[in-house]
PDB file of N, H, CA, C and O in Angstrom:
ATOM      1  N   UNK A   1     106.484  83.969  84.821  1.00  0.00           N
ATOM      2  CA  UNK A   1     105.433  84.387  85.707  1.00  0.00           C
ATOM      3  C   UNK A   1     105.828  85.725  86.330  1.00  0.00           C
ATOM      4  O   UNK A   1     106.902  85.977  86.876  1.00  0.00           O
ATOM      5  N   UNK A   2     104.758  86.564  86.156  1.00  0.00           N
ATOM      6  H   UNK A   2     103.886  86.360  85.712  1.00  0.00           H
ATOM      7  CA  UNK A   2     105.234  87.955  87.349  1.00  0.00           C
ATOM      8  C   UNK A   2     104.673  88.190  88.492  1.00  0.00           C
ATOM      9  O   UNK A   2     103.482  88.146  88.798  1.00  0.00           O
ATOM     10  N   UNK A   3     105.613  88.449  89.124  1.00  0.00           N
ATOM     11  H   UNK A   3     106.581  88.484  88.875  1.00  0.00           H
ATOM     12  CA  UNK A   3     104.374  88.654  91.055  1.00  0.00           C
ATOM     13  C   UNK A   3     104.601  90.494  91.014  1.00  0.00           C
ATOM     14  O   UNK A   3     105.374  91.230  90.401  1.00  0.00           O
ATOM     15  N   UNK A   4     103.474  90.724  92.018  1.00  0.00           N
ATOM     16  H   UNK A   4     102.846  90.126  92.516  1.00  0.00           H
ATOM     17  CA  UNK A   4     103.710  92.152  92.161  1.00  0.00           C
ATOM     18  C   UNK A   4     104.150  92.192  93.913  1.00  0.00           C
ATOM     19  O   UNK A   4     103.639  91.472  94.771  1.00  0.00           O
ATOM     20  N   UNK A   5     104.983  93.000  94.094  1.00  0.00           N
ATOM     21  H   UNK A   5     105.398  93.586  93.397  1.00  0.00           H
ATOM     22  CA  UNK A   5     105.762  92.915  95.301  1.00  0.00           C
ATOM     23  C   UNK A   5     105.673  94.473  95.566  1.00  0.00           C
ATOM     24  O   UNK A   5     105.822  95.309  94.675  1.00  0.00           O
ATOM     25  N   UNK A   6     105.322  94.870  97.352  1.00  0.00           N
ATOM     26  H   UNK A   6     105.201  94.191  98.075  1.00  0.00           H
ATOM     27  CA  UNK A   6     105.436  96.103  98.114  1.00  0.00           C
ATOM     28  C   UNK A   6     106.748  95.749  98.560  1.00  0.00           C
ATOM     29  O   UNK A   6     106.926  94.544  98.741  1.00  0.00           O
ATOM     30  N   UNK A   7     107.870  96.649  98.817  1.00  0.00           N
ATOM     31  H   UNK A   7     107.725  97.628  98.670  1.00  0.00           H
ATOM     32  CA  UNK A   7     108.583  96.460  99.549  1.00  0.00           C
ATOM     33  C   UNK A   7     108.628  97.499 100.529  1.00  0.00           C
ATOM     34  O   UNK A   7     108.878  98.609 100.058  1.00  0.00           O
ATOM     35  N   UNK A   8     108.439  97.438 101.863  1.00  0.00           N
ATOM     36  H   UNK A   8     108.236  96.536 102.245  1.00  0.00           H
ATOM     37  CA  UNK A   8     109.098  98.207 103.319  1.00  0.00           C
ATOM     38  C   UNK A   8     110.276  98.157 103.508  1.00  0.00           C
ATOM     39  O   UNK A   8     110.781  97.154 104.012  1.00  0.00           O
ATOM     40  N   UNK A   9     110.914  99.105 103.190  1.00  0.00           N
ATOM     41  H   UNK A   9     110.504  99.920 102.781  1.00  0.00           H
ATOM     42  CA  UNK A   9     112.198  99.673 103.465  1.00  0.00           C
ATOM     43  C   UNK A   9     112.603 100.258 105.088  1.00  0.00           C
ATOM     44  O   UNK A   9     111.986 101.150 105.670  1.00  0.00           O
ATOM     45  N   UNK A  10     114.038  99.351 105.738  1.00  0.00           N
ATOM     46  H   UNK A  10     114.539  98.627 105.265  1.00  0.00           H
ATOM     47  CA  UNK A  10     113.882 100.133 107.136  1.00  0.00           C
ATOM     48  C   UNK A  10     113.146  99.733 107.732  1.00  0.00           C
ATOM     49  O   UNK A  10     112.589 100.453 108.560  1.00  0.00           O
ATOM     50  N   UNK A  11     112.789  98.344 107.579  1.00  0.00           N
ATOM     51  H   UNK A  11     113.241  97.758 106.906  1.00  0.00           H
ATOM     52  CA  UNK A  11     111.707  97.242 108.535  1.00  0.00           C
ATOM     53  C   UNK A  11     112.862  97.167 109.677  1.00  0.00           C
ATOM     54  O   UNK A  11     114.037  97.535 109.666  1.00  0.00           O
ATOM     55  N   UNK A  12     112.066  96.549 110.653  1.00  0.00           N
ATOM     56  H   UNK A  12     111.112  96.250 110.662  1.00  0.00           H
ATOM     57  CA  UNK A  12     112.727  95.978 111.893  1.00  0.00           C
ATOM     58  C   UNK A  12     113.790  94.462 111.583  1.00  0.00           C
ATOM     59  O   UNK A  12     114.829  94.090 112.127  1.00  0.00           O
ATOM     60  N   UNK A  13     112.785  93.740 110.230  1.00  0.00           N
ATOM     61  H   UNK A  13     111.940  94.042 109.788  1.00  0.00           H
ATOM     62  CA  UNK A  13     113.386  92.707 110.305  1.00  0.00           C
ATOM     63  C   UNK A  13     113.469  92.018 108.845  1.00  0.00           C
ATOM     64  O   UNK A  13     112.393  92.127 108.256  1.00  0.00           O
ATOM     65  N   UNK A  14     114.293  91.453 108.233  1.00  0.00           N
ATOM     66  H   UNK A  14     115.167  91.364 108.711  1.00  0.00           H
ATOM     67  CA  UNK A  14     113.916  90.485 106.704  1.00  0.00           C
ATOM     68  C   UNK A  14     112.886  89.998 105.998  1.00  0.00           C
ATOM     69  O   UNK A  14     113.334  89.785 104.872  1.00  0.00           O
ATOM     70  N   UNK A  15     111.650  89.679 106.043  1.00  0.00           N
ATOM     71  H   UNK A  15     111.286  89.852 106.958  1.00  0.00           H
ATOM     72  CA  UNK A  15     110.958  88.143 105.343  1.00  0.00           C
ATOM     73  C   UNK A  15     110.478  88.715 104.555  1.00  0.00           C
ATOM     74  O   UNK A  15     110.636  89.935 104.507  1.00  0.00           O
ATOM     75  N   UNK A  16     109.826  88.146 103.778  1.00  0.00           N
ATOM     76  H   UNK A  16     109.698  87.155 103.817  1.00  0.00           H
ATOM     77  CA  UNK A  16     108.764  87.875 103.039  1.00  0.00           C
ATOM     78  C   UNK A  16     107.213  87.387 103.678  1.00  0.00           C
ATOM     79  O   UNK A  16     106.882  86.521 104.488  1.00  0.00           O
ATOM     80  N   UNK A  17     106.504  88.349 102.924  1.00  0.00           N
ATOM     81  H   UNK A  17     106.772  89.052 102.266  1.00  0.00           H
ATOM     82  CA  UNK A  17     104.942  87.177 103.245  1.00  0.00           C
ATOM     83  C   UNK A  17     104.200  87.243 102.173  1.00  0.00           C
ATOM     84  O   UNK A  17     104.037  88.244 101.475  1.00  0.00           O
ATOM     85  N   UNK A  18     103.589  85.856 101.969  1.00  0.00           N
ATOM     86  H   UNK A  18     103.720  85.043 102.536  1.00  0.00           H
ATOM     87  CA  UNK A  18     103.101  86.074 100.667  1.00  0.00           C
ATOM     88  C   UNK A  18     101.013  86.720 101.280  1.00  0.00           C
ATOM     89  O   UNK A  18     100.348  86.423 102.272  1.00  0.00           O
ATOM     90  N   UNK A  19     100.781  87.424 100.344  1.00  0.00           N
ATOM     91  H   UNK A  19     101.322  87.665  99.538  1.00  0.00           H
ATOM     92  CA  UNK A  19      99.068  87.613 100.839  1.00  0.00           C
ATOM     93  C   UNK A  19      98.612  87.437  99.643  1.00  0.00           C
ATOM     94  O   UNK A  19      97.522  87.982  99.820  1.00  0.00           O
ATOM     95  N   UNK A  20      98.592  87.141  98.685  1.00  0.00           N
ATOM     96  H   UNK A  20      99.477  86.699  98.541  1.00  0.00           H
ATOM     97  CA  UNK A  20      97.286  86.152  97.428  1.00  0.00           C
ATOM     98  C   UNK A  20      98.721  85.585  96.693  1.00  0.00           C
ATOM     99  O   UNK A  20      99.860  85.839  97.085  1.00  0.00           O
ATOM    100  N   UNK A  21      98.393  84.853  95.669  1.00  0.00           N
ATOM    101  H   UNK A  21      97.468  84.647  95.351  1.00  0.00           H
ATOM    102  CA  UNK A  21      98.925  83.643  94.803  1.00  0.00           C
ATOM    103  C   UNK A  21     100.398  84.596  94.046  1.00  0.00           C
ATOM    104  O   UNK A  21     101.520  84.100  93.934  1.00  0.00           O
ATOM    105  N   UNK A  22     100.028  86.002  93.612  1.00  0.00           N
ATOM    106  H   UNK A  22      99.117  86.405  93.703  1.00  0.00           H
ATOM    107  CA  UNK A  22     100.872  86.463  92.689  1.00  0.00           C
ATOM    108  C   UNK A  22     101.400  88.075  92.954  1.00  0.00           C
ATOM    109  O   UNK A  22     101.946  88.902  92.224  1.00  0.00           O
ATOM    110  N   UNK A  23     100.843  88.083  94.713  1.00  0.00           N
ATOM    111  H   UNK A  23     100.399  87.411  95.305  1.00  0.00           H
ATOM    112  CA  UNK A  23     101.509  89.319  95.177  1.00  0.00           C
ATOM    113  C   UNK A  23     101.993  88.947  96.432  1.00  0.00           C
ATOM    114  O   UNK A  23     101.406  88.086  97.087  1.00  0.00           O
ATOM    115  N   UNK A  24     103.223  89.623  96.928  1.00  0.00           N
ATOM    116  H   UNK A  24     103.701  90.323  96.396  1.00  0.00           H
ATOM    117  CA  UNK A  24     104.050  89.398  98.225  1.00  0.00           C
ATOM    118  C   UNK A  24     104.339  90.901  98.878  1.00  0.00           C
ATOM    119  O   UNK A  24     104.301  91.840  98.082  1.00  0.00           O
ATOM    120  N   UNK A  25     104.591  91.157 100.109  1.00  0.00           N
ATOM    121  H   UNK A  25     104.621  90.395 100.755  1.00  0.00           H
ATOM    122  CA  UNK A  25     105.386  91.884 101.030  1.00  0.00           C
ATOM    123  C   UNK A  25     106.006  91.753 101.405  1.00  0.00           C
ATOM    124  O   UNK A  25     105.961  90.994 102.373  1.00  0.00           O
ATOM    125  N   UNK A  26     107.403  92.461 100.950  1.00  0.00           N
ATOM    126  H   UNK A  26     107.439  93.078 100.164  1.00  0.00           H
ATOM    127  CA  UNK A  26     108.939  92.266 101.297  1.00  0.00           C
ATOM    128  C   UNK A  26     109.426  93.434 102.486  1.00  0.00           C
ATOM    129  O   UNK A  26     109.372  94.657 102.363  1.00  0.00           O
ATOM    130  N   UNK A  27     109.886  92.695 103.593  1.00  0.00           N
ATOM    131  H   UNK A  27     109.930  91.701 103.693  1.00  0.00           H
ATOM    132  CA  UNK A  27     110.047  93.696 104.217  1.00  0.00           C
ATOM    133  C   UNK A  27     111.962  93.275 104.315  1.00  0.00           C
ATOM    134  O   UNK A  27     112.681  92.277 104.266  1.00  0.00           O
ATOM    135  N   UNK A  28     112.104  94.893 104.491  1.00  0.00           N
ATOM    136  H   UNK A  28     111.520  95.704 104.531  1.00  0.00           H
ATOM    137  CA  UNK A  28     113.860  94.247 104.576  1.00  0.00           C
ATOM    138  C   UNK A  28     114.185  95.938 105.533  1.00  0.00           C
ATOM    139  O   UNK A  28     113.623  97.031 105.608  1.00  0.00           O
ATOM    140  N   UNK A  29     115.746  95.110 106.273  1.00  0.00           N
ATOM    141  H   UNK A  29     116.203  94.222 106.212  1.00  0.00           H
ATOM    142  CA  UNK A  29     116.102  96.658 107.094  1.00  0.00           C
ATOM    143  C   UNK A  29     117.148  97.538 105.974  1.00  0.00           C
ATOM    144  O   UNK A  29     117.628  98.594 106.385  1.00  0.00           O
ATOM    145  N   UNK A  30     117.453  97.103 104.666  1.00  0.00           N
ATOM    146  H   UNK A  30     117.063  96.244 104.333  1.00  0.00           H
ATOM    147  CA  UNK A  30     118.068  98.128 104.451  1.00  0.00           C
ATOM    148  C   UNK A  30     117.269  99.436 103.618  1.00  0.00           C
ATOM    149  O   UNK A  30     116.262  99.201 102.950  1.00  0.00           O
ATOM    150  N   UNK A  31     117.740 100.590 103.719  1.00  0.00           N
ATOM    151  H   UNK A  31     118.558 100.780 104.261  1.00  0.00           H
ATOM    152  CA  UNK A  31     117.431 101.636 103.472  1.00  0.00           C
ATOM    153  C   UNK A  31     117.252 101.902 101.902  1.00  0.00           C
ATOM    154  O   UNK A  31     118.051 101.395 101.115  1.00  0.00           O
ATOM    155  N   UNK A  32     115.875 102.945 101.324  1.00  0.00           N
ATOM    156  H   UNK A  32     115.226 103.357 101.964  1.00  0.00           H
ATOM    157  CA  UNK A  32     116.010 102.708  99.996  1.00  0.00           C
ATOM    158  C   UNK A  32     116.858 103.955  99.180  1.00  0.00           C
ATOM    159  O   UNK A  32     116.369 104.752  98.379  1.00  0.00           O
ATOM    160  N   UNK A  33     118.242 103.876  99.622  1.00  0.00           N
ATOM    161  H   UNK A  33     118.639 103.228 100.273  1.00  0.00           H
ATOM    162  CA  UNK A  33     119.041 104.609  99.136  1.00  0.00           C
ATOM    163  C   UNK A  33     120.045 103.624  98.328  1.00  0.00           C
ATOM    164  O   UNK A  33     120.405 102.545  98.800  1.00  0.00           O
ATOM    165  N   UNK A  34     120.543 104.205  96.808  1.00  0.00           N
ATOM    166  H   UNK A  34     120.251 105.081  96.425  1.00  0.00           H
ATOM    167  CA  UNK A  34     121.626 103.581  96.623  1.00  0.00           C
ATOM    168  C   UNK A  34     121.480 101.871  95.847  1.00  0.00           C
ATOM    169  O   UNK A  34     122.314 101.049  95.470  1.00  0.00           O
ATOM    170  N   UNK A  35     119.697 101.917  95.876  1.00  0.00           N
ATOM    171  H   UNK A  35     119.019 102.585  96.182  1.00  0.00           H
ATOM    172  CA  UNK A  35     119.663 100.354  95.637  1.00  0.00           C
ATOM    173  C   UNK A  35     119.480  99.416  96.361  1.00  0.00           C
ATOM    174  O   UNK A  35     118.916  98.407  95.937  1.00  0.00           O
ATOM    175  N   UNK A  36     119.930  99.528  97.682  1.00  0.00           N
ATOM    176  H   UNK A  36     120.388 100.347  98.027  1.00  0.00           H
ATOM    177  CA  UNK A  36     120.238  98.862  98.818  1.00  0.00           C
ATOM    178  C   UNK A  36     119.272  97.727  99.089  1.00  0.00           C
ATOM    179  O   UNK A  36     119.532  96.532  99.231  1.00  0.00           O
ATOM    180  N   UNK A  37     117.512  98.663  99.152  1.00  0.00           N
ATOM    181  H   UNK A  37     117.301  99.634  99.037  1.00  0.00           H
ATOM    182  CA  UNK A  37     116.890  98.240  99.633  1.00  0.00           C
ATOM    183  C   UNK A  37     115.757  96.846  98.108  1.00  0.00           C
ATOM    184  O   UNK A  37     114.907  95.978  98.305  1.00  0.00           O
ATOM    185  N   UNK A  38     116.322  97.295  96.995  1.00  0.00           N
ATOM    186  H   UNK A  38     117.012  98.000  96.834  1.00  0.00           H
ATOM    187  CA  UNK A  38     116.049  96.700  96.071  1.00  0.00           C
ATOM    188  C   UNK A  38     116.958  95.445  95.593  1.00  0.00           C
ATOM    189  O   UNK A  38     116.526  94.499  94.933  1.00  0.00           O
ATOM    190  N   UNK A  39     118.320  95.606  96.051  1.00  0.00           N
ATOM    191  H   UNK A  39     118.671  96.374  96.587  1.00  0.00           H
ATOM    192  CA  UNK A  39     118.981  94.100  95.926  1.00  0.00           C
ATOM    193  C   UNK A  39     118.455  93.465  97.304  1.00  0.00           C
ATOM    194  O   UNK A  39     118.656  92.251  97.324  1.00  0.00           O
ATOM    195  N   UNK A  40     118.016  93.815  98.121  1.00  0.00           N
ATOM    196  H   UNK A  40     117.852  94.802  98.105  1.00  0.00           H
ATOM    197  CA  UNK A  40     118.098  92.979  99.017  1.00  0.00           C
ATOM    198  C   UNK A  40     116.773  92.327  99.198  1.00  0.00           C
ATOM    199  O   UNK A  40     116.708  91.179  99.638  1.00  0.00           O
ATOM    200  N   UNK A  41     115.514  93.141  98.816  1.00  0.00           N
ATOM    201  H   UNK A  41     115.567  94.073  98.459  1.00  0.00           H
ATOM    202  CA  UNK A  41     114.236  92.232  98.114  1.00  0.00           C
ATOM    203  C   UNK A  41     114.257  91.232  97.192  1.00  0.00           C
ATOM    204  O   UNK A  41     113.528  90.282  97.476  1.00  0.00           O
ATOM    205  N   UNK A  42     115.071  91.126  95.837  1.00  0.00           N
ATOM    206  H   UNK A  42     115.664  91.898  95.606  1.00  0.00           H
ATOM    207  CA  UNK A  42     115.741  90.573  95.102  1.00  0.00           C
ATOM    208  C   UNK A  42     116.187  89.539  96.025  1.00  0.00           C
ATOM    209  O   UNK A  42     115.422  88.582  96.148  1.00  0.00           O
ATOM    210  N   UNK A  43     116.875  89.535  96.456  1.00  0.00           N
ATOM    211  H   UNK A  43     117.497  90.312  96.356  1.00  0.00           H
ATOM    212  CA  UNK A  43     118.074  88.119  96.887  1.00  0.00           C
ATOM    213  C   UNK A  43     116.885  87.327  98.538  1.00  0.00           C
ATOM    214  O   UNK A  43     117.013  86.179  98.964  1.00  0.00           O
ATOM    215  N   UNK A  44     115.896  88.364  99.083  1.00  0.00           N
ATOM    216  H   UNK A  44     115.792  89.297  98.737  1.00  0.00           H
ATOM    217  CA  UNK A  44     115.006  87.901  99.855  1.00  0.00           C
ATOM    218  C   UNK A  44     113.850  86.572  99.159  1.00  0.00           C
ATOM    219  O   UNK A  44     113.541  85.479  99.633  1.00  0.00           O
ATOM    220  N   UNK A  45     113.342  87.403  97.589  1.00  0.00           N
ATOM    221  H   UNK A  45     113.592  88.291  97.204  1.00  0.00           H
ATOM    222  CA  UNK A  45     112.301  86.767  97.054  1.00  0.00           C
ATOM    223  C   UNK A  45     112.995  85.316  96.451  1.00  0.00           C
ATOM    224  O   UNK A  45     112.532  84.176  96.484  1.00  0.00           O
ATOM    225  N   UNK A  46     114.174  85.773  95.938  1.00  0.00           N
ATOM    226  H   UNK A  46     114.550  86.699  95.911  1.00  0.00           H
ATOM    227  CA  UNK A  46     115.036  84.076  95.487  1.00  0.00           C
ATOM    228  C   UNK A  46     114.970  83.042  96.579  1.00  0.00           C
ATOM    229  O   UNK A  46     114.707  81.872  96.301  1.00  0.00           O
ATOM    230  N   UNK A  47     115.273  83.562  98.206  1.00  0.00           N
ATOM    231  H   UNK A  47     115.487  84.513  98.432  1.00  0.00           H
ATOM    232  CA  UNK A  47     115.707  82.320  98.380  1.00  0.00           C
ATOM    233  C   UNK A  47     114.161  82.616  99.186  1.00  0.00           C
ATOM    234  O   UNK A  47     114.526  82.155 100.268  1.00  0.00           O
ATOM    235  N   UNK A  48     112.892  82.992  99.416  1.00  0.00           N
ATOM    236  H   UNK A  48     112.596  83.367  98.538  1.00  0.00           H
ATOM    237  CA  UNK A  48     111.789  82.109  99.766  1.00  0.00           C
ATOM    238  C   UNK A  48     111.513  81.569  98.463  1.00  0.00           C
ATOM    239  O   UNK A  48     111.478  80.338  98.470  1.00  0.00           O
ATOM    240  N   UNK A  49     111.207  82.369  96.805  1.00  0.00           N
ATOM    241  H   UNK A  49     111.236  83.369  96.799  1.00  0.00           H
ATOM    242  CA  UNK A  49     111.045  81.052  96.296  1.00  0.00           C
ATOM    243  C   UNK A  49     111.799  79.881  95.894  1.00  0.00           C
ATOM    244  O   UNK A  49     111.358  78.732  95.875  1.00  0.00           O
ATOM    245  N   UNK A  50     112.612  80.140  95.672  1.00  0.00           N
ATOM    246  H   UNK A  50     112.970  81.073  95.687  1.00  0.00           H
ATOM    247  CA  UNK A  50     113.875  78.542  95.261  1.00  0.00           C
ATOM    248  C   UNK A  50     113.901  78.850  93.817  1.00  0.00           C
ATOM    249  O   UNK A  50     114.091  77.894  93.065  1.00  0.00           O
ATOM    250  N   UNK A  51     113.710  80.249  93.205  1.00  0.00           N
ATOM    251  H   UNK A  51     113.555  81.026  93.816  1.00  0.00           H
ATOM    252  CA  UNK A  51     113.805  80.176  91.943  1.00  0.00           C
ATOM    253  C   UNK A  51     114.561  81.362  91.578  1.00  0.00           C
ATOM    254  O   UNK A  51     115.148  81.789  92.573  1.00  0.00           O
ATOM    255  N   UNK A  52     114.773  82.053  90.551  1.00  0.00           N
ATOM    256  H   UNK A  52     114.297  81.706  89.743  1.00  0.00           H
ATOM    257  CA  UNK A  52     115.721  83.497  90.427  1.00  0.00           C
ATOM    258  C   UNK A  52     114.515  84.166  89.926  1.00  0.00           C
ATOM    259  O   UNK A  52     113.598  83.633  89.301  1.00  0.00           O
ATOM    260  N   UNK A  53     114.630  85.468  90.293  1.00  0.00           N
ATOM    261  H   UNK A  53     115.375  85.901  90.800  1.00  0.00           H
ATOM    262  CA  UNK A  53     113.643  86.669  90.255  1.00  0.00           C
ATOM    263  C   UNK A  53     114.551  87.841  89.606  1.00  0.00           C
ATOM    264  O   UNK A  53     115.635  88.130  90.113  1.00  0.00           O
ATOM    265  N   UNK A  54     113.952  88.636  88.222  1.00  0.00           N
ATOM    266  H   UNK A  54     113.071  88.401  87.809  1.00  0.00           H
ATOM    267  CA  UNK A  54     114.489  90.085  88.735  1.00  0.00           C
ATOM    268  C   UNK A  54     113.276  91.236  88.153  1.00  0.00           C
ATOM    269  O   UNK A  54     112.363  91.025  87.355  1.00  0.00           O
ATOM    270  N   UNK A  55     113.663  92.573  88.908  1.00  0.00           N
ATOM    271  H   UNK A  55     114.405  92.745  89.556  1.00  0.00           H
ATOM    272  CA  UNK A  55     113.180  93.422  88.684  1.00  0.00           C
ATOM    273  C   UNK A  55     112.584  93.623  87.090  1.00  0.00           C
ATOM    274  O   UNK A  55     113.260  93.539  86.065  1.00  0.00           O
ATOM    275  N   UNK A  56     111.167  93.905  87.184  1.00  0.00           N
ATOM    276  H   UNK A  56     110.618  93.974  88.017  1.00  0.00           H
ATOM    277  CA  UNK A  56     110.704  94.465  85.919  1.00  0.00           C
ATOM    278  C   UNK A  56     110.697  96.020  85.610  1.00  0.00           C
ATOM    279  O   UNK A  56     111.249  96.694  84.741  1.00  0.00           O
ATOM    280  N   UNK A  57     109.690  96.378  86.875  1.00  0.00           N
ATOM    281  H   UNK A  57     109.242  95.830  87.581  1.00  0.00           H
ATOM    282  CA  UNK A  57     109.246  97.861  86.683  1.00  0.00           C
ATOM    283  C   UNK A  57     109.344  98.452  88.395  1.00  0.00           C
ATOM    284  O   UNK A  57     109.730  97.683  89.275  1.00  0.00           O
ATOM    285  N   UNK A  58     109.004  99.674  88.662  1.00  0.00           N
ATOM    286  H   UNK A  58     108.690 100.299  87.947  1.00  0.00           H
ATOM    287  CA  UNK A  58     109.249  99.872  90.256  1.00  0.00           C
ATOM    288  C   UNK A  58     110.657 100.434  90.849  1.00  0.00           C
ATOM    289  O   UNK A  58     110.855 100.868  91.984  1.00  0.00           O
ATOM    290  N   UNK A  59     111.343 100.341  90.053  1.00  0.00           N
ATOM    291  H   UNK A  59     111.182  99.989  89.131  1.00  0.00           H
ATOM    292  CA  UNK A  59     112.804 100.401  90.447  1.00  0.00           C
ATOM    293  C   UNK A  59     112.984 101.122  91.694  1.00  0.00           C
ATOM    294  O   UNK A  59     113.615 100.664  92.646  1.00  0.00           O
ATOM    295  N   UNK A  60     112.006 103.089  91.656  1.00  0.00           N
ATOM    296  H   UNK A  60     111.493 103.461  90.883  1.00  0.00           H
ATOM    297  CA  UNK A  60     112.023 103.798  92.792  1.00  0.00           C
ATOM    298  C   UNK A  60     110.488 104.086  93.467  1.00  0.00           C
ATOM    299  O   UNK A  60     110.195 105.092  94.113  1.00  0.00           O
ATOM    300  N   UNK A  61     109.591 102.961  93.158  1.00  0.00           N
ATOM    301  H   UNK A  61     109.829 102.144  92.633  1.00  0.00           H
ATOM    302  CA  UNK A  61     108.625 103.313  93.552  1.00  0.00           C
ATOM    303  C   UNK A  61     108.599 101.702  94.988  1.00  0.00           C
ATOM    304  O   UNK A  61     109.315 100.709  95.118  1.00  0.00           O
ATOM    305  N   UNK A  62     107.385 102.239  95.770  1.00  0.00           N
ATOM    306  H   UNK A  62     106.803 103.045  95.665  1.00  0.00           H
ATOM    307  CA  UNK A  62     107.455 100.680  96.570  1.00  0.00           C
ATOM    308  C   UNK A  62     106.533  99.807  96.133  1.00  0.00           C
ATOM    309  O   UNK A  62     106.444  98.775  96.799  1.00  0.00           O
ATOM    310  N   UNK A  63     105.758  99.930  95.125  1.00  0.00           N
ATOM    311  H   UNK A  63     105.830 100.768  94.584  1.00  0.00           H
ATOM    312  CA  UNK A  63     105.329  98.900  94.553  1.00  0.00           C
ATOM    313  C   UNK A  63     105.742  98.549  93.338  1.00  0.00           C
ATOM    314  O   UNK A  63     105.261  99.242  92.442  1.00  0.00           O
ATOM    315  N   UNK A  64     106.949  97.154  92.784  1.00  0.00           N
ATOM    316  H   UNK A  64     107.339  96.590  93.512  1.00  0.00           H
ATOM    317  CA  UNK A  64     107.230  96.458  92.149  1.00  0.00           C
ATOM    318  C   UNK A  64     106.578  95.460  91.383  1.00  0.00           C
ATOM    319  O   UNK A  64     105.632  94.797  91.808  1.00  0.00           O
ATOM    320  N   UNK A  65     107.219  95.320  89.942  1.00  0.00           N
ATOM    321  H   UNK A  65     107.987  95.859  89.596  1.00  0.00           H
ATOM    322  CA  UNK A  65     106.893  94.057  89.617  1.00  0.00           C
ATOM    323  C   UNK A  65     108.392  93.010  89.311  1.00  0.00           C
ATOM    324  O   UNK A  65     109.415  93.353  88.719  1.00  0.00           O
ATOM    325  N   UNK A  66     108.113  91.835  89.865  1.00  0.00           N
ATOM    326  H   UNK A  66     107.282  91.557  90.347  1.00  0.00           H
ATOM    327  CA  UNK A  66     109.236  90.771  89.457  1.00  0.00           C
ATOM    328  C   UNK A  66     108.820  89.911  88.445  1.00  0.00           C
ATOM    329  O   UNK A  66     107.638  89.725  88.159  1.00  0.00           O
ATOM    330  N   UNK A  67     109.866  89.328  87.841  1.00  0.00           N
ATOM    331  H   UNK A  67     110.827  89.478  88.073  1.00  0.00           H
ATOM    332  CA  UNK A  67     109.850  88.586  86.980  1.00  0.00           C
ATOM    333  C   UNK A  67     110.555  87.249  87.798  1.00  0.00           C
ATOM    334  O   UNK A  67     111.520  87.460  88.533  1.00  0.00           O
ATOM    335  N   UNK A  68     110.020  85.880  87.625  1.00  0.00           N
ATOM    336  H   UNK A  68     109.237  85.709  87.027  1.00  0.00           H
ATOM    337  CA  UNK A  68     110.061  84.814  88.114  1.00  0.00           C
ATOM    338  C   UNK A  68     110.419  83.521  87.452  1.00  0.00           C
ATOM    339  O   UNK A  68     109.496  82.839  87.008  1.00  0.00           O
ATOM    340  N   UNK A  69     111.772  83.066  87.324  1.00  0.00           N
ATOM    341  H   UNK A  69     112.522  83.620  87.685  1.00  0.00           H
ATOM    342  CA  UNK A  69     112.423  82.199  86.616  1.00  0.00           C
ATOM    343  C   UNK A  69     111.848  81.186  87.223  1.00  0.00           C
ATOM    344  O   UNK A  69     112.135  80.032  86.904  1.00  0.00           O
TER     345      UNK A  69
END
């Protein structure tokens, strides 16, 4: 399954929210330098869903797609 994911980089705070069935908003405080802010969406979207996720496409853009184990 693939979701499409925004991520906010340099949020105030961690979560996730999901807004329709197969897209989410990841907000996380680290910065999108270095990756930083893309492992840490990654390891955010695993543990709200309970499943392993990784990057498809998006790598430097803020809208992503994941792939959903």
């Amino acid at each position: 399954m693939l979701i499409k994911v925004r991520v906010y980089p340099e949020s105030h705070e961690n979560k996730v929210v999901q807004t329709e069935t197969d897209r989410y908003e990841v907000f996380v405080r680290a910065r999108a330098e270095h990756n930083h802010a893309n492992l840490l969406a990654t390891h955010l979207l695993c543990q709200h869903l309970g499943r392993g996720v990784k990057l498809i496409s998006g790598g430097t853009k803020q809208h992503k797609i994941f792939k959903v184990f």
